[in-house]
N, C-alpha and C positions, 0 to 999 in steps of 0.2 A: 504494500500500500504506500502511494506517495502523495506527500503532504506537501501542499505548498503553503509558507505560511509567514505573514511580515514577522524580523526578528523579536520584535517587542513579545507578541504573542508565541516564540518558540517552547517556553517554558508550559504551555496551557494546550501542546499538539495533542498529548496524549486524552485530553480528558473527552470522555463520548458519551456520556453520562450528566446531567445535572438535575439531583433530585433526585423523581422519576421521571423524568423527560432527558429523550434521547435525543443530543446532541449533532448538529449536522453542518457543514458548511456552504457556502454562497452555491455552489456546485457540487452535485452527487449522482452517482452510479446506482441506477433502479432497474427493475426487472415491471413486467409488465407480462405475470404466469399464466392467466385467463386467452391473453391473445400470445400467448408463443414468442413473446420479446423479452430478450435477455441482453444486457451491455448496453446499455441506452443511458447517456449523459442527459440529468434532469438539472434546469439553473433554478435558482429558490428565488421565489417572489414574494416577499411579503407582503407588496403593494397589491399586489392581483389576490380578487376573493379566491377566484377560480381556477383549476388546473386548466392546460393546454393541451391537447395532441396536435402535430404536425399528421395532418389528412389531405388526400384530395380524392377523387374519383367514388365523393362520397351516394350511394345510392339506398335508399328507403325501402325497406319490402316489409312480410308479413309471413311471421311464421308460425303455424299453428295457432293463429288470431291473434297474435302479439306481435307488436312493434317492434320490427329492430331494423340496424343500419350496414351495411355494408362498406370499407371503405379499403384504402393504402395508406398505410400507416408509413412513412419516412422513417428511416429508422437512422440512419448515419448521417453524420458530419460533410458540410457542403465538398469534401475533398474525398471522401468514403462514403459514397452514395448507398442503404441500403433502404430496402422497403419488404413489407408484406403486407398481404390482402388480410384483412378479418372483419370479422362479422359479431356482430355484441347486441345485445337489446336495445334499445330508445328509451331514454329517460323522459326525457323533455325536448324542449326549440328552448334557447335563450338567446336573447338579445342580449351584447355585450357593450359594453363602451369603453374605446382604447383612452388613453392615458389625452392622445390627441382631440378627444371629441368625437371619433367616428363610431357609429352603430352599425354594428352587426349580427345576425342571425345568424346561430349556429345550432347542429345538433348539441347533443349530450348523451354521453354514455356511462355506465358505471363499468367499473371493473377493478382488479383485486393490482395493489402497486405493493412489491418490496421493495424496502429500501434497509440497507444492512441488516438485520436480526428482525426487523419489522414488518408485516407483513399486514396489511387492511384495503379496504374498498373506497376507492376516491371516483368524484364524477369528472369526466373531460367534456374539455368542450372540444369537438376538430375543428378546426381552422388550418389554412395555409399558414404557413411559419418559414417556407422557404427563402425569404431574404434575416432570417434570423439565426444566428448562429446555435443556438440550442434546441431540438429538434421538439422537447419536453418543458414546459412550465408549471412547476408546482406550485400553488397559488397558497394563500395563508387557511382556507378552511380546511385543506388535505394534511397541511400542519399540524392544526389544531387536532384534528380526529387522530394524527399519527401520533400525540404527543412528542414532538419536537420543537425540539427550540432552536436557534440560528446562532451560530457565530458568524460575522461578517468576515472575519480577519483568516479565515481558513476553506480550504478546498477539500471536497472527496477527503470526510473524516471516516466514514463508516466504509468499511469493505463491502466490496462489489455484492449486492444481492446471491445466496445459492437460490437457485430456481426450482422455488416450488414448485409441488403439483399444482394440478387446475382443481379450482374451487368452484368455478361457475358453469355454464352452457355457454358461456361466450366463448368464440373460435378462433384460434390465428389459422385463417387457412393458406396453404404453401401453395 
């Protein structure tokens, strides 16, 4: 595991823990066990309520009379291009408003997110992210439900996700 971290804060690398609340930096290594993604760089927002996926070629259908979504999940780094298809239930449509003012509709999905030793259910929203260097944004409620706390001054504290089993009926399909 490699820690980047200003000298000031080198003294404070090890700590992953505070309290009971699990410890994380600006950036972290999450798995994503429901839809079949593993190694996926997530950047922490506390400003954003919401989590993000990077989606396109998102399509709507109906599966044994329940809502779900279809989409391509981006998986890698604008320099390591990867993607996969999956399919997950429909939560909801949210309207979202960026940071700039602009509205937009998106789906929402649930599904099961590890992040080092942690493992629970965050909702995404898909959006295009492709001019963004982080494929993944965790937003402050998938925080709060994960019990995590933020250190700004540190990177990837927690080791990379082991990739659980699947929990849910949502699919990564190949």
């Amino acid at each position: 595991m490699r820690i980047r971290v200003h000298p000031y804060l080198l003294r404070f690398a090890d700590l992953k823990t505070f309290d009971h609340l699990t410890v994380i930096g600006l950036r972290e290594w999450v798995a994503l066990p429901d839809l079949g993604v593993a190694g996926l760089r997530a950047k922490i927002d506390t400003g954003a309520s919401t989590s993000s996926l990077h989606a396109t070629d998102i399509e709507p259908f109906t599966r044994a009379g329940e809502k779900w979504v279809r989409f391509t999940a981006h998986l890698g780094t604008v320099v390591q291009l990867r993607h996969r298809r999956c399919e997950a239930p429909l939560v909801a449509m949210k309207t979202i408003k960026s940071s700039n003012g602009h509205a937009q509709t998106r789906y929402v999905i649930k599904t099961t997110l590890a992040l080092g030793d942690r493992v629970w259910t965050v909702e995404f929203t898909l959006a295009c992210r492709k001019s963004m260097r982080y494929r993944l944004l965790l937003g402050s409620k998938a925080l709060v439900h994960g019990q995590l706390v933020v250190n700004p001054g540190v990177t990837y504290v927690q080791d990379k996700p082991v990739f659980p089993a699947s929990t849910t009926s949502a699919t990564g399909v190949a």
